[in-house]
C-alpha positions as CSV (number, residue, x, y, z in Angstrom):
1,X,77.6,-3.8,16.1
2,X,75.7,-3.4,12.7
3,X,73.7,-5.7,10.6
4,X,75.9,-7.5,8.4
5,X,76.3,-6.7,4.7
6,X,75.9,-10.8,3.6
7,X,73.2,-11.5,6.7
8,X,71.4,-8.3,5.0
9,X,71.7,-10.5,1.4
10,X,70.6,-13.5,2.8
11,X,67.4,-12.2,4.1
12,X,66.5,-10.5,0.9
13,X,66.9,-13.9,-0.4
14,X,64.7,-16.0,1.4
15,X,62.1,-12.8,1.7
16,X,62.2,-12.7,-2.1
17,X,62.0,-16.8,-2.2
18,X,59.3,-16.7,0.4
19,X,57.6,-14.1,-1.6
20,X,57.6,-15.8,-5.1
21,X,56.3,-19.0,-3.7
22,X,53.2,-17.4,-2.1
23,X,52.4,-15.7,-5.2
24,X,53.2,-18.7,-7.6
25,X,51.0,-20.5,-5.6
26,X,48.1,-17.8,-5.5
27,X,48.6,-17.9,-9.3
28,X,48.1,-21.6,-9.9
29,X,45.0,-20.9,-7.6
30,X,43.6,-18.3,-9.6
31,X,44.2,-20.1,-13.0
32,X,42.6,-23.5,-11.9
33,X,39.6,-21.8,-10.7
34,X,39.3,-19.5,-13.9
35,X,40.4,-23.2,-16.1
36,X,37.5,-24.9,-14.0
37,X,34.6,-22.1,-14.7
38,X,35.7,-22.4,-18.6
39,X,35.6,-25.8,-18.5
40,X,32.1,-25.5,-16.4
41,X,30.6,-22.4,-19.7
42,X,32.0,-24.7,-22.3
43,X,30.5,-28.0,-20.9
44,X,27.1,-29.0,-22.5
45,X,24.5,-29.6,-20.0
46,X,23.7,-32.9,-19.5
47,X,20.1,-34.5,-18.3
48,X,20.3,-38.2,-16.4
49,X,18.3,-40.1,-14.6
50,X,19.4,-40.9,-11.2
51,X,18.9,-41.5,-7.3
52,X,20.4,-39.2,-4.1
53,X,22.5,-41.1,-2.2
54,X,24.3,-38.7,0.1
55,X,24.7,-35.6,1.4
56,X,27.3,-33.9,3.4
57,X,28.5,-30.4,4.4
58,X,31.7,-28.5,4.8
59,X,32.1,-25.8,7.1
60,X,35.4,-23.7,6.8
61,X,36.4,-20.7,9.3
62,X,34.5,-19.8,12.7
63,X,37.4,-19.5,14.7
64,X,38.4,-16.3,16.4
65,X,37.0,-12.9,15.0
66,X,36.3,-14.5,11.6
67,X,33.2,-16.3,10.2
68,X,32.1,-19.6,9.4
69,X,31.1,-20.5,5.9
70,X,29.3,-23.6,4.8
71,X,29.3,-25.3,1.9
72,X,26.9,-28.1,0.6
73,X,27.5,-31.3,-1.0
74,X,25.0,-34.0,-2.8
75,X,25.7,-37.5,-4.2
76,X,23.9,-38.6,-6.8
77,X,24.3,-42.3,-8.4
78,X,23.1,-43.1,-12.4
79,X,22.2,-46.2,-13.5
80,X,25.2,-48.3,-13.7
81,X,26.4,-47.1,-10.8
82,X,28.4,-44.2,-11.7
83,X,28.3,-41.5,-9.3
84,X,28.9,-37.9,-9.2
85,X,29.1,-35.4,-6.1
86,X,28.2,-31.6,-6.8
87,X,28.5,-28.7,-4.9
88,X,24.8,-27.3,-4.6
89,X,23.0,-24.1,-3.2
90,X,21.4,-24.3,0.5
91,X,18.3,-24.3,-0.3
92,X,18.6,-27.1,-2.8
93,X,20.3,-29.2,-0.2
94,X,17.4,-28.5,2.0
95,X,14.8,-29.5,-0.4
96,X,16.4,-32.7,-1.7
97,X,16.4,-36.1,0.3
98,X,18.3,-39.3,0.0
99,X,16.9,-41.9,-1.7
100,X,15.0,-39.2,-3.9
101,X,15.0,-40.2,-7.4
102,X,14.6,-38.0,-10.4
103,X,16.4,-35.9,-13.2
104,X,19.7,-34.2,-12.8
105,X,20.6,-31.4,-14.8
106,X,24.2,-30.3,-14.7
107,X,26.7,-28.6,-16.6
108,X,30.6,-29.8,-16.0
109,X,31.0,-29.9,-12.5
110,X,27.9,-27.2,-11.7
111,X,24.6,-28.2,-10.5
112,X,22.0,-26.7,-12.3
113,X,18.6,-28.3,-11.0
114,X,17.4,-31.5,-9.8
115,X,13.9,-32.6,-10.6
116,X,12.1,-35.2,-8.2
117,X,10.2,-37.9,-10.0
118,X,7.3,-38.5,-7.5
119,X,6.3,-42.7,-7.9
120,X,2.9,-43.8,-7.4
């Protein structure tokens, strides 16, 4: 017995379904990444006054064959109470504490630096 003609159809149809998903969704990736990075270049960077108040990390991968990535977070609070959580480099995380307080300088969504105020 051979395959089908319409069983033959149908799977061409949900591989071709299947198929366009994926990539629609890959797409939409791809554009809000490259919308977010504009977004980031055409932001003016901005200086406030503020005060760490947490820190956290994500670690994605590690299973298996593959490796483990890590990615580090800060939460810093402006007068008023506003807050804003940025994604910042390793060694940035490692140098800042909570309960520091000091200048943030960011751009959109990017962390640029963080100067410390020391108080005497």
């Amino acid at each position: 017995m051979g395959i089908d003609f319409m069983e033959f159809q149908s799977f061409n149809m949900i591989f071709f379904i299947v198929f366009g998903v994926i990539a629609v969704v890959m797409i939409m990736g791809i554009a809000k990444t490259v919308g977010a990075g504009l977004s980031n270049q055409a932001a003016e960077q901005i200086q406030r006054s503020c005060k760490v108040v947490d820190k956290r990390t994500r670690v994605r991968g590690g299973s298996g064959d593959f490796s483990a990535s890590t990615h580090y977070y800060i939460t810093f609070e402006f007068e008023g109470g506003e807050r804003v959580e940025l994604k910042v480099k390793d060694t940035d995380f490692g140098m800042i504490v909570i309960g520091d307080r000091g200048e943030l300088h960011y751009k959109g969504t990017r962390f640029m630096e963080f100067v410390r105020v020391m108080e005497a």
